[in-house]
VOPAGU-2260 file (C-alpha; in pm, 1 decimal, decimal comma):
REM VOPAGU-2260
SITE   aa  ch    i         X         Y         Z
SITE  UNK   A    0    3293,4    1371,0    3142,7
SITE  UNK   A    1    3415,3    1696,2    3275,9
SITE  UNK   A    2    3169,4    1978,5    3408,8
SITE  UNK   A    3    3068,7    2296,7    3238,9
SITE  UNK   A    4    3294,8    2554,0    3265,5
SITE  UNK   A    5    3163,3    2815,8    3488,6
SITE  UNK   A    6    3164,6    3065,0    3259,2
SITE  UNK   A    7    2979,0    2866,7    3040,5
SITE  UNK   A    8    2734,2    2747,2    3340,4
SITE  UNK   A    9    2695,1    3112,6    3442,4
SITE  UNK   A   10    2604,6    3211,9    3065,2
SITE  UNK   A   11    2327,3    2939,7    3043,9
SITE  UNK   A   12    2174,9    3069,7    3332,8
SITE  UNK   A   13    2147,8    3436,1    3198,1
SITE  UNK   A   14    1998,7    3348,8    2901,1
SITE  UNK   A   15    1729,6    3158,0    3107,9
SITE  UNK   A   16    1602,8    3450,7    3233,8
SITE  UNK   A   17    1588,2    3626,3    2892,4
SITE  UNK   A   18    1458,2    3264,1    2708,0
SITE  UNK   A   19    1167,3    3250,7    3048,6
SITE  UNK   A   20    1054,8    3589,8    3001,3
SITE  UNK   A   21    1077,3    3648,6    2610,3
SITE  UNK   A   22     752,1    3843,1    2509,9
SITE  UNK   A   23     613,3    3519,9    2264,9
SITE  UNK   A   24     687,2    3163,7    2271,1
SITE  UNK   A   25     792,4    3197,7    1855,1
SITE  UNK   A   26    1020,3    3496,7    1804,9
SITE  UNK   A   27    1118,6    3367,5    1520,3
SITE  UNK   A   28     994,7    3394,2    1181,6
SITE  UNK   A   29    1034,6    3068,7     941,1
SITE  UNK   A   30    1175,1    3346,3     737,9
SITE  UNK   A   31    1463,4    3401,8     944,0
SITE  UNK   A   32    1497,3    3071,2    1062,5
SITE  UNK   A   33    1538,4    2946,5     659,3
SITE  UNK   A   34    1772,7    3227,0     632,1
SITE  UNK   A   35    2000,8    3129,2     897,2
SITE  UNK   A   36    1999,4    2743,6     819,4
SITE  UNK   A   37    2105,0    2827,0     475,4
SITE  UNK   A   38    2284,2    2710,8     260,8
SITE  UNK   A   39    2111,1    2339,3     439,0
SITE  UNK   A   40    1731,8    2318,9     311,6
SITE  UNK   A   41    1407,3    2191,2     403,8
SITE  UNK   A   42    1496,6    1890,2     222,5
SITE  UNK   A   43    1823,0    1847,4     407,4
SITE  UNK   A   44    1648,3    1786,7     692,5
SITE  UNK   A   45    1349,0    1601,2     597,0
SITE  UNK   A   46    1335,1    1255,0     703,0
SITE  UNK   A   47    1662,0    1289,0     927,4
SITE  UNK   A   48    1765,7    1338,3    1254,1
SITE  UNK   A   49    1851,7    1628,2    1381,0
SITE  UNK   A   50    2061,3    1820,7    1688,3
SITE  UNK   A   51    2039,0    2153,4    1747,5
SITE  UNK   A   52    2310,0    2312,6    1994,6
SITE  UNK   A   53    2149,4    2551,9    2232,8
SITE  UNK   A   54    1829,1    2543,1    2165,0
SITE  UNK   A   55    1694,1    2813,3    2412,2
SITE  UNK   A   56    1306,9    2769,2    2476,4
SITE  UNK   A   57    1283,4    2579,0    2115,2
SITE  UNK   A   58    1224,3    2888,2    1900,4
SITE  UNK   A   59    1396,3    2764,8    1590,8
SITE  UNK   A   60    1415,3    2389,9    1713,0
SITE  UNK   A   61     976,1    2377,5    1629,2
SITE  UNK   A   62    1090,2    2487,9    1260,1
SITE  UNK   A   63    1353,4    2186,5    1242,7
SITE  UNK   A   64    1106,6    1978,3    1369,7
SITE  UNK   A   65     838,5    2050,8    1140,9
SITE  UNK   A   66    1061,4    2031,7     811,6
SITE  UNK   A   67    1210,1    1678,4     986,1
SITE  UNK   A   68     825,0    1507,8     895,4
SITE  UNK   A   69     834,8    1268,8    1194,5
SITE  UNK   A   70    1238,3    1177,1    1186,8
SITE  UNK   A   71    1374,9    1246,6    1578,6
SITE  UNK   A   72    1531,8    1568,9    1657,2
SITE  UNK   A   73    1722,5    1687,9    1951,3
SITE  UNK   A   74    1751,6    1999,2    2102,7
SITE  UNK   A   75    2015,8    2059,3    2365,1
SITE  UNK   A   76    2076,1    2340,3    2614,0
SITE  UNK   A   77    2321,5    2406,8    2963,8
SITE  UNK   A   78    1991,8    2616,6    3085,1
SITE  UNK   A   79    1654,1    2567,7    3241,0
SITE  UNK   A   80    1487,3    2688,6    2889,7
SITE  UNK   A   81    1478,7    2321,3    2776,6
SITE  UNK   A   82    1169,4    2296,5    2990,5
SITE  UNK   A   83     995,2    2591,1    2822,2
SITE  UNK   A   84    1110,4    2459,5    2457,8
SITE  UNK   A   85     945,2    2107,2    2579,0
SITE  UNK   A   86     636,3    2207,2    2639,9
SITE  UNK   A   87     619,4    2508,4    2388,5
SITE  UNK   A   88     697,9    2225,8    2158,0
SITE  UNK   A   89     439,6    1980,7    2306,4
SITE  UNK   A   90     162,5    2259,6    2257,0
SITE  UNK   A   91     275,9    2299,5    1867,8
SITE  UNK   A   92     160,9    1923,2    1858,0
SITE  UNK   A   93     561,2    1848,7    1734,0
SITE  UNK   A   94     624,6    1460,4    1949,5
SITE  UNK   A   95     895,1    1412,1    1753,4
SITE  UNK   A   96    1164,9    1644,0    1954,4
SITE  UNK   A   97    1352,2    1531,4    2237,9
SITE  UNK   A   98    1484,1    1777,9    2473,0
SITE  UNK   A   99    1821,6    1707,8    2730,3
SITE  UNK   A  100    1940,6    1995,4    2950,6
SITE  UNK   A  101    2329,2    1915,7    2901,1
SITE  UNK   A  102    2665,4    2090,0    2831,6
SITE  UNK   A  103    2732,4    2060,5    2468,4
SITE  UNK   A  104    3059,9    1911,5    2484,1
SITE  UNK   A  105    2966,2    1668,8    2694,9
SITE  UNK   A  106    2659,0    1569,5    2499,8
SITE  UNK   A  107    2859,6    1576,7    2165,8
SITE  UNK   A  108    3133,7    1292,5    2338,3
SITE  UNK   A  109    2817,1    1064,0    2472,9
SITE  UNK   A  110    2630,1    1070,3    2124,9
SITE  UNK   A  111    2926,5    1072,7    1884,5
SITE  UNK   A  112    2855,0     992,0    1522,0
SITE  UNK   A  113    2456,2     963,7    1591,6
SITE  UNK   A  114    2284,4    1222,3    1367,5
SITE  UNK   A  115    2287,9    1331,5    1013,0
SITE  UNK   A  116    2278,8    1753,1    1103,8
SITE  UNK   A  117    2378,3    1905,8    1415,5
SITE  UNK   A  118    2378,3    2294,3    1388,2
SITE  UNK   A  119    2427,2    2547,7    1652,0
SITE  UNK   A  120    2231,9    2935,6    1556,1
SITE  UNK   A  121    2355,6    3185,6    1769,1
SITE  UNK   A  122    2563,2    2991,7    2060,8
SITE  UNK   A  123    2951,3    2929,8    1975,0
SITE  UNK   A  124    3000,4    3327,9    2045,6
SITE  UNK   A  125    2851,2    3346,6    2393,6
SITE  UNK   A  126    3090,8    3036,7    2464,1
SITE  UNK   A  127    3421,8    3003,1    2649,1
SITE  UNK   A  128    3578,3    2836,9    2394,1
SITE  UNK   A  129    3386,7    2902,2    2068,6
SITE  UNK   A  130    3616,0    2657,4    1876,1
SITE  UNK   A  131    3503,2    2387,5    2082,2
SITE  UNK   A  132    3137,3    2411,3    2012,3
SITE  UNK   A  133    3237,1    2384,3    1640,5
SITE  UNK   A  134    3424,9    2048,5    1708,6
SITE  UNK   A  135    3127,8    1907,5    1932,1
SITE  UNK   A  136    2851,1    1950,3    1627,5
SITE  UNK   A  137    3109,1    1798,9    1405,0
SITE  UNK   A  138    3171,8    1540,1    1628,6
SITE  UNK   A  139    2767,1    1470,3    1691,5
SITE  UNK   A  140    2738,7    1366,2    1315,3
SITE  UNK   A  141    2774,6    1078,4    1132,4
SITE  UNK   A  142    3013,3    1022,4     822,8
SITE  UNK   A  143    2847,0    1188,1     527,4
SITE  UNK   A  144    2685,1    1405,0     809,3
SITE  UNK   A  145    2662,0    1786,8     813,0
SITE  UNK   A  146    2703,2    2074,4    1021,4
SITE  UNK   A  147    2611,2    2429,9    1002,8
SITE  UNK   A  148    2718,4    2694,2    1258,0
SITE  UNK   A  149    2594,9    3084,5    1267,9
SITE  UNK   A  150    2788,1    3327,0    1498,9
SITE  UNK   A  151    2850,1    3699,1    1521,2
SITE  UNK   A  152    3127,0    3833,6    1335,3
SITE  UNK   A  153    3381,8    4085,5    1435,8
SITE  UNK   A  154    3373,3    4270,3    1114,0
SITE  UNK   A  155    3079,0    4479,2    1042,0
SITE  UNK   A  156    3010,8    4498,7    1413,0
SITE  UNK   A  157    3239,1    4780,7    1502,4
SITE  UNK   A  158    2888,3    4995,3    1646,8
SITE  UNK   A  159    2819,6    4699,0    1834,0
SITE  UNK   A  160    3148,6    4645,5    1985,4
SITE  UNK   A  161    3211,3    5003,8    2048,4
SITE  UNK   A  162    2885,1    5138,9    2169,1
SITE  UNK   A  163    2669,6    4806,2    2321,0
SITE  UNK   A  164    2985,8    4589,8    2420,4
SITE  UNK   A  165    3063,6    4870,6    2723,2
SITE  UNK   A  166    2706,5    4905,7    2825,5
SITE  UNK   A  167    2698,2    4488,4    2847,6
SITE  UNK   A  168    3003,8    4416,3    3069,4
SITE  UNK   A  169    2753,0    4628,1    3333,8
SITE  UNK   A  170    2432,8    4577,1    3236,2
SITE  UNK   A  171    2511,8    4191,4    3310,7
SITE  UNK   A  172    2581,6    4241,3    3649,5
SITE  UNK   A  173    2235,9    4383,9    3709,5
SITE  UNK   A  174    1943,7    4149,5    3798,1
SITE  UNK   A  175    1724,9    4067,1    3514,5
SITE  UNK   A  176    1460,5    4282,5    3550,0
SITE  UNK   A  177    1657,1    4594,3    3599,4
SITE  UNK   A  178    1839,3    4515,5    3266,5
SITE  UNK   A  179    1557,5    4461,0    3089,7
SITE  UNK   A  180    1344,5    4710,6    3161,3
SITE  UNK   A  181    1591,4    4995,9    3316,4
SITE  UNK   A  182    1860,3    4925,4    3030,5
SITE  UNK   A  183    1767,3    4704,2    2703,6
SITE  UNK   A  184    1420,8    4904,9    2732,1
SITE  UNK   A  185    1543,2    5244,1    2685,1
SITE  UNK   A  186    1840,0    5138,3    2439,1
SITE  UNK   A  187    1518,0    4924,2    2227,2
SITE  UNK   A  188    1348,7    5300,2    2191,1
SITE  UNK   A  189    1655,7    5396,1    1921,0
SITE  UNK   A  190    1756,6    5085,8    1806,9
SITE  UNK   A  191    1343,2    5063,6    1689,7
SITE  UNK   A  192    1420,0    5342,3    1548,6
SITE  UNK   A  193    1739,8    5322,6    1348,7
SITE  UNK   A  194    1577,8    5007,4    1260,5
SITE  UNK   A  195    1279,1    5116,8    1070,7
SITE  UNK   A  196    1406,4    5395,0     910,7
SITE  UNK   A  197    1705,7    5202,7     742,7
SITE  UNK   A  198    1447,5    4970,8     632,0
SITE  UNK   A  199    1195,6    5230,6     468,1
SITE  UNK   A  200    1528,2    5376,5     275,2
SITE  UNK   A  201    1639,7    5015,3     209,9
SITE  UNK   A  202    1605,0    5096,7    -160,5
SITE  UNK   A  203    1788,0    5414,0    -150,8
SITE  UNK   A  204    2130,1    5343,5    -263,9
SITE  UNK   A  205    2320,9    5642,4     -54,8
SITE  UNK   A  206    2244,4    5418,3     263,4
SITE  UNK   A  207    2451,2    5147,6     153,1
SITE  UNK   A  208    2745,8    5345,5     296,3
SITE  UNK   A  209    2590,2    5344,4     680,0
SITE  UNK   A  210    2736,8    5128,8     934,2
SITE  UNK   A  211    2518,9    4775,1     959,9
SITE  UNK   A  212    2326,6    4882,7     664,8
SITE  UNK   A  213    2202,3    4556,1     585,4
SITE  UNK   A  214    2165,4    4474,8     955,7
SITE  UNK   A  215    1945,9    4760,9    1021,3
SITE  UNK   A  216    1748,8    4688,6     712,6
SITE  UNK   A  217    1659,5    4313,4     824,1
SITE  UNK   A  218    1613,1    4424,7    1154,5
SITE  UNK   A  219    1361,9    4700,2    1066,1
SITE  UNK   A  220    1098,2    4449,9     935,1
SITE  UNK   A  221    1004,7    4363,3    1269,1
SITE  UNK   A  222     786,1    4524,2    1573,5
SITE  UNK   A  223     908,3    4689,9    1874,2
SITE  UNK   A  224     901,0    4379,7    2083,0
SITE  UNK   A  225    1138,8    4233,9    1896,6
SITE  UNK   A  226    1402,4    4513,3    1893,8
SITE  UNK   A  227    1334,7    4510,9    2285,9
SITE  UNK   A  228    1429,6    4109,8    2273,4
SITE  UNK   A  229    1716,0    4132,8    2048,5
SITE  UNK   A  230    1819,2    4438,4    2285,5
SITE  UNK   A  231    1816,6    4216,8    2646,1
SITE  UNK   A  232    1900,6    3927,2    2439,1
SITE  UNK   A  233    2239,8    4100,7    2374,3
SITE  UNK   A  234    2276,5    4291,8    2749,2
SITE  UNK   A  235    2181,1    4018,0    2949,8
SITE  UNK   A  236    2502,9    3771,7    2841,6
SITE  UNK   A  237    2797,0    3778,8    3064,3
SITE  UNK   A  238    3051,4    3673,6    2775,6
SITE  UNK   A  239    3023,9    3745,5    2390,5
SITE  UNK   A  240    3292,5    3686,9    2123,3
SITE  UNK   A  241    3317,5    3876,8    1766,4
SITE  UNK   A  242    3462,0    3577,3    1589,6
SITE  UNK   A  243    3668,9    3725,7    1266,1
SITE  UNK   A  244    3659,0    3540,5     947,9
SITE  UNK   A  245    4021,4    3399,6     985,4
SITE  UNK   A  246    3941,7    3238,9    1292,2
SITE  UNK   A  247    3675,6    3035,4    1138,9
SITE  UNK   A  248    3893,9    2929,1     850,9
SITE  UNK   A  249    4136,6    2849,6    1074,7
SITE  UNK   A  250    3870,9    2607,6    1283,3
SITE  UNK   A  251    3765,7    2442,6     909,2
SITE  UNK   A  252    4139,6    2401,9     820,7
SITE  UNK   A  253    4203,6    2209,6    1155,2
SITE  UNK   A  254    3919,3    2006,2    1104,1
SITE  UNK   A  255    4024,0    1896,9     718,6
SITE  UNK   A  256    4077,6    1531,2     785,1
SITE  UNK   A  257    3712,4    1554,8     927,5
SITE  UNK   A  258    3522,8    1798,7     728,2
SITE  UNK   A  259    3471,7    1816,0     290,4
SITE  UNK   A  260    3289,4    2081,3     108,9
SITE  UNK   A  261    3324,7    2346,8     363,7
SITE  UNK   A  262    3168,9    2685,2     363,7
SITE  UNK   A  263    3155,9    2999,5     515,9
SITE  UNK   A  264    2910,9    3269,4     408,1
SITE  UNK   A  265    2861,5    3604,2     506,7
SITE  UNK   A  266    2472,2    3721,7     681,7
SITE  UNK   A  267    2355,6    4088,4     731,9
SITE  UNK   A  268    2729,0    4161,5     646,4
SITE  UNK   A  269    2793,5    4119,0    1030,2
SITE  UNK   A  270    2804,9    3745,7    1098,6
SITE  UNK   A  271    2925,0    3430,5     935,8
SITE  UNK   A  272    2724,0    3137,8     879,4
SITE  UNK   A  273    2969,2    2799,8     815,8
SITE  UNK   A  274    2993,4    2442,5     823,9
SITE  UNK   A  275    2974,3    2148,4     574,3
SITE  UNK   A  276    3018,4    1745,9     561,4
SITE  UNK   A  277    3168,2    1498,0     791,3
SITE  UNK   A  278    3396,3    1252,7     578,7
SITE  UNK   A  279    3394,7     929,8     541,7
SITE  UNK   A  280    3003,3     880,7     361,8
């Protein structure tokens, strides 16, 4: 099987700094985690096995193994994190999760067909070829199978792409703990912020109108730290797509002798949550 490409490779290996040096082992809320799973449940994954595609230090990965009661899941990452999600894992008492520090593609072509979900929260964008990481969680599941994808969109992002997407292509380049602290730091201060004051005026109607609105608002629920996180979390990445609705549909209309009952749903109304069923149950 071919190597990562090395703009893949290079992309693991900046999010292991942010993953080995994220301010809590859960960053997550179950919350969020339910929200971005959606529209898969609980039940979906109870009693099955599960993949999850880039599983970073296991933040959502302990949630999927929870709601899995005892069935085997699988968390794979490119990066170093996989030994942080193991034994953050391990110290949640969760035995059931198996971690393997692999490229995705080249884990989807050795364990074709062998689990009943694969997902992938937050990955496809920060890939080479985002289309690709699509077709390896479809190709991970089983007939009757699904697959659920989350990624950021390039509509209702334009502040993002505009303002943040500049500051990135340099702030990458710096070592970690100049980003973090010299740039992501400083840029967390206003983002806080924004953040908390869309979300006390969530209710007011006249904000509806303001860029990221419901971004902001979800955003806004949560402390400092996590602002600063998110912040890094979107400097430190040497490569980020905006992936436009079309594109997607055109991935799920390429993949229509494979793949019934797709979806795509909008999140935050700036990313696209998609997926659906492997035929041939």
């Amino acid at each position: 099987m071919s190597a990562p490409r090395p703009a893949d490779a290079a992309t693991a290996a900046a999010f292991d700094a942010s993953w080995e040096n994220c301010y809590t082992a859960a960053p997550y809320t179950r919350e969020q985690y339910l929200e971005w799973i959606t529209p898969l449940t609980p039940a979906d994954l109870a009693g099955h096995s599960v993949c999850e595609l880039g599983c970073g230090h296991g933040g959502l990965l302990r949630f999927t193994a929870e709601y899995a009661a005892g069935a085997p899941v699988t968390g794979v990452d490119l990066g170093a994190s996989v030994e942080a999600a193991r034994a953050h894992l391990q110290a949640a008492g969760l035995h059931n999760a198996t971690l393997v520090r692999s490229d995705l593609i080249a884990f989807s072509h050795a364990q074709a067909g062998r689990f009943d979900v694969a997902y992938s929260i937050g990955v496809l964008h920060h890939m080479q070829d985002p289309q690709a990481g699509f077709r390896a969680a479809l190709r991970l599941v089983r007939p009757g199978g699904r697959v659920h994808c989350w990624v950021y969109g390039h509509e209702g992002n334009g502040p993002v792409r505009w303002l943040v997407e500049p500051v990135r292509r340099l702030a990458c380049r710096l070592p970690w703990r100049v980003n973090k602290y010299g740039v992501a730091l400083p840029l967390a201060v206003p983002f806080f912020l924004v953040g908390k004051t869309m979300h006390a005026l969530r209710h007011w109607p006249a904000t509806d109108r303001l860029p990221m609105a419901d971004y902001f608002r979800w955003v806004g629920a949560r402390e400092f730290a996590f602002h600063h996180h998110v912040a890094f979390d979107q400097l430190v990445t040497p490569q980020t797509r905006f992936i436009r609705k079309r594109e997607i549909e055109a991935w799920l209309a390429a993949a229509a002798d494979e793949i019934e009952d797709p979806y795509i749903l909008a999140r935050n109304g700036n990313s696209w949550k998609f997926g659906g069923r492997r035929r041939g149950a």
